[in-house]
N, C-alpha and C positions, 0 to 999 in steps of 0.2 A: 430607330424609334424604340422607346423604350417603354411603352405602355402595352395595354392588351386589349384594348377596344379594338374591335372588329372593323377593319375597311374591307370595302367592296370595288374590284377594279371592274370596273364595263367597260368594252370597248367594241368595236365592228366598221366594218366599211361606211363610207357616206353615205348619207341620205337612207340610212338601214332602221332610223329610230329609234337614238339611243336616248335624245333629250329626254324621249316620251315615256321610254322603258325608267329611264333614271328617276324623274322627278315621278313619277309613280309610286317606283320604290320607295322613294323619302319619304312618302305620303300614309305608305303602308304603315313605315316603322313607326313613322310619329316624330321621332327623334333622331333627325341627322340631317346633311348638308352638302351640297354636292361640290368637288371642286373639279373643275373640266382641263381636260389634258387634251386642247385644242391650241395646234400651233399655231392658227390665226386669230382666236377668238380673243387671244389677247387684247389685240389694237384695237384703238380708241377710235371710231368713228368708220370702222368696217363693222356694217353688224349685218347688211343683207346678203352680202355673198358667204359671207361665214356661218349664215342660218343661226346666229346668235341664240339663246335663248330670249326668249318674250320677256315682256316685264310680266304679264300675266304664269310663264313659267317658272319665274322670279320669284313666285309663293316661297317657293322652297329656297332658302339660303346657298346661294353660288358664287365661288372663290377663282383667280383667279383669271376673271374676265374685265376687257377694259384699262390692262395695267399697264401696257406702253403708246408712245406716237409709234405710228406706221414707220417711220425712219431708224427708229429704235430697233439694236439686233439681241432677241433674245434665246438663249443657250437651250438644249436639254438638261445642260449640269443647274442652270439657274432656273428653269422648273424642277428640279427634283430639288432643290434647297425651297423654295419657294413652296411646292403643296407637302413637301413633308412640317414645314413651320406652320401650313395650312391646317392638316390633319393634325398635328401638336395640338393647337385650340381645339380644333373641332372634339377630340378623344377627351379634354378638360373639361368640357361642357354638357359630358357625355354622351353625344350622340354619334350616330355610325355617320362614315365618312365614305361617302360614294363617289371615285373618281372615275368621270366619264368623259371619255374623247377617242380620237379616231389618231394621232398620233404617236406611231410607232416607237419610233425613238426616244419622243418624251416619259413614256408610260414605261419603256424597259429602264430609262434612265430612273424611275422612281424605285421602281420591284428590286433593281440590282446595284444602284449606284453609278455614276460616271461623270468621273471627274478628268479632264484634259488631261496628259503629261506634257510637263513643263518641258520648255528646248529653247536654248539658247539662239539658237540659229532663224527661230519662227520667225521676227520681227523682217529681215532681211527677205527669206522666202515669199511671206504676203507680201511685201515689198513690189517683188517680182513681178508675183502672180497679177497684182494690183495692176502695173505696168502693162504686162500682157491683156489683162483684161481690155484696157483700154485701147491695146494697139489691133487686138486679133479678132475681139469679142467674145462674146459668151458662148457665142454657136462653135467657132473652133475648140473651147475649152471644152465644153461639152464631150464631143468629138473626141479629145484625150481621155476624158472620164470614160470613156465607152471603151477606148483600146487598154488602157491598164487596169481598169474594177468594171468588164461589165454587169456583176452584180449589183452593185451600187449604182452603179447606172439606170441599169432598171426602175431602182425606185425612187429617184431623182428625178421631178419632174426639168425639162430644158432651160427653164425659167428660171431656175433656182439659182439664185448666183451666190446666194451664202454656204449652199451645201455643195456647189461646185466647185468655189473657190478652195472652201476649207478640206475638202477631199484632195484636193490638187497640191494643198499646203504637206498635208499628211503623207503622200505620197512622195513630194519630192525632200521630205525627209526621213525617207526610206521605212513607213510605217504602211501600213493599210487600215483605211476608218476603222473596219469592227477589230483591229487589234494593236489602237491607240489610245489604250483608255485604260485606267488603274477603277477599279471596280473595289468603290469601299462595301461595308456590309447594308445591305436593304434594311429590312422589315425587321425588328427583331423577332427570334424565334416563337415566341409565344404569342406575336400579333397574327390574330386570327385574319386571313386574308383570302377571300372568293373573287377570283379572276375569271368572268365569262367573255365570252364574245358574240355579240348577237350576227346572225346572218340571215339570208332569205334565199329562196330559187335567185338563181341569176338573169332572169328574163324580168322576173318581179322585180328585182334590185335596179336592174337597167332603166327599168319603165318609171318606178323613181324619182331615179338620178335623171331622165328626161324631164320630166313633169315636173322636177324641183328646180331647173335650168332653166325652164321656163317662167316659172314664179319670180323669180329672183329679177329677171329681167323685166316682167310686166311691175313687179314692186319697184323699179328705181338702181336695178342696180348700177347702169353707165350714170346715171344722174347722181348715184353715192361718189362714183370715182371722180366723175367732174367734179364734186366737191372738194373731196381728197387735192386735187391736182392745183383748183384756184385756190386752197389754201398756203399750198406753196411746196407738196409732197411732189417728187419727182416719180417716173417711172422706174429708175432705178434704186426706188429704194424697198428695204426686206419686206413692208405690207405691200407694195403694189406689185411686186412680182410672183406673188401665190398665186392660185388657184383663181379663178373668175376677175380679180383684178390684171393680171396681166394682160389678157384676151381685153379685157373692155379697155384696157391703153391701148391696145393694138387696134380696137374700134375707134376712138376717138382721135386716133393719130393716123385715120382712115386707110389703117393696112388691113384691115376685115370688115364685110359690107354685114350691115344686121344679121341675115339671116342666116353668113359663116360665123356669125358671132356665135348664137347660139349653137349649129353644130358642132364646131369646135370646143365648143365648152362641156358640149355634153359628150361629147368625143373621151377628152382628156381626163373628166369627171370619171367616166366608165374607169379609165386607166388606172389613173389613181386610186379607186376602188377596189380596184385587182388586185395592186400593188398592197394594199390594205390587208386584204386577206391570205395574201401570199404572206406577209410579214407575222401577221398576230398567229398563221398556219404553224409557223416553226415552232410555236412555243406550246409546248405538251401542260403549262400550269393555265391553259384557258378552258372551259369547258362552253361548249358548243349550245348555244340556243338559237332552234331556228324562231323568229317570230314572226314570219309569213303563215305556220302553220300553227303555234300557240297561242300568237295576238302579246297582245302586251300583259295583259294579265296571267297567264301562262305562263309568262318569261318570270315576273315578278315572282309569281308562286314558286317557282322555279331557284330560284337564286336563291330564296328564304329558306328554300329548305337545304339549300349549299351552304348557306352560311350557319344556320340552326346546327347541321351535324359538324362544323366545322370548330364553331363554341364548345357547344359539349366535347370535343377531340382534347382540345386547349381547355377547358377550362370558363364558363362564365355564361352571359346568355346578351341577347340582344338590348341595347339599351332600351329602358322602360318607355314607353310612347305617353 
């Protein structure tokens, strides 16, 4: 990126409040727009289990939500092409550009660049693996993912059949995911850039991620999937195998009775969570707000003044509101 207006990355585990942190912020500035770096929030007619943002939090201009069908596979490299041409306009228009979401890989894909390497041999491999998928299923592939990367394993939820797959691709072409990737340049140097990560107590975070597991499903959410499904989306496709859609396939295909519905979910939810902050942990360019113990305008305060000394460091100040 070749400009100097200021983006700000937000990120944190589920259910931690980052909508709320986010569009605050935008509110503050006056002047900017959020593009979300959620790897479900994309699809088109998942908006309860994905905790969507509101139309009502919708004041504030948001990019990249709504942009495939559930059947549709969409990349980290094609969101990091996709909110860097986001943030293009939004720096044109001058306002600050807040990227917020809970996915890992998508948001490193944007700070750092990550673009596939090309292999001749790929087409034949997923071939394979396609075949196997079919013959062994997901749960023995899994099972492999866990004996050769159980790193990646980890945070891979079982469900996942495009990050199983594709890790299994990577592998049997003698690569490993995190050292498969030609890493062009990010940000250019003089883009002023505040990467926080919100978190909470972990009791507080849990209790949450319960109470939000429960909403979902008193809002509709097996009756969204029914939708999804009488429209003609299968369960094996990239939307309905995430996070709370997979479980409510597996409810309405009567392999989980209601009430393992929800503990399961809220099970896997913690997990995931974990895996969250284990991920954004590694990375020393986030700085740490708890907002269990600031609240949300703490955090805001907070960030503004990260990003204020981060202008004056580069150069410039925040777009006028």
């Amino acid at each position: 990126m070749e400009y100097d207006q200021p983006v700000v990355i937000l990120v944190g585990p589920t259910a931690v409040g980052k909508t709320e942190v986010g569009v605050r912020l935008a509110e503050r500035v006056g002047r900017a727009e959020i593009v979300s770096a959620d790897s479900r929030q994309i699809y088109r007619g998942m908006d309860i289990g994905t905790a969507k943002p509101t139309a009502a939090e919708r004041r504030v201009p948001h990019h990249l939500l709504d942009i495939c069908n559930p059947d549709e596979t969409y990349s980290a490299g094609r969101f990091a092409s996709d909110a860097r041409a986001a943030l293009d306009q939004i720096a044109k228009r001058g306002a600050l550009g807040i990227v917020v979401g809970g996915s890992g890989l998508y948001v490193q894909a944007l700070l750092d660049g990550l673009v596939p390497v090309a292999d001749a041999s790929l087409p034949e491999v997923r071939r394979r693996i396609r075949e196997r998928l079919a013959s062994e299923g997901l749960g023995s592939l899994f099972e492999e993912l866990r004996r050769i990367d159980p790193v990646l394993a980890r945070r891979t939820m079982p469900t996942d059949t495009r990050r199983i797959t594709r890790a299994l691709e990577l592998a049997s072409l003698g690569r490993r995911n995190t050292g498969s990737w030609q890493r062009p340049q990010g940000f250019h140097e003089r883009t002023p850039v505040v990467c926080c990560c919100l978190h909470r107590d972990r009791a507080d975070l849990y209790a949450r991620i319960g109470r939000r597991v429960e909403r979902m499903i008193a809002a509709g959410l097996i009756e969204e999937v029914e939708q999804l499904r009488l429209r003609g989306y299968r369960g094996d496709c990239p939307g309905l195998q995430t996070l709370g859609y997979a479980e409510s396939v597996s409810y309405l295909e009567g392999r989980l009775g209601r009430e393992e519905l929800t503990r399961v979910l809220q099970q896997r939810t913690r997990q995931y969570a974990k895996r969250q902050l284990t991920w954004f942990g590694r990375d020393r360019r986030f700085r740490w707000l708890d907002v269990g113990r600031g609240g949300v305008e703490g955090c805001v305060e907070r960030i503004l003044a990260h990003l204020t000394a981060e202008m004056q460091e580069k150069g410039g100040g925040l777009p006028p509101g």
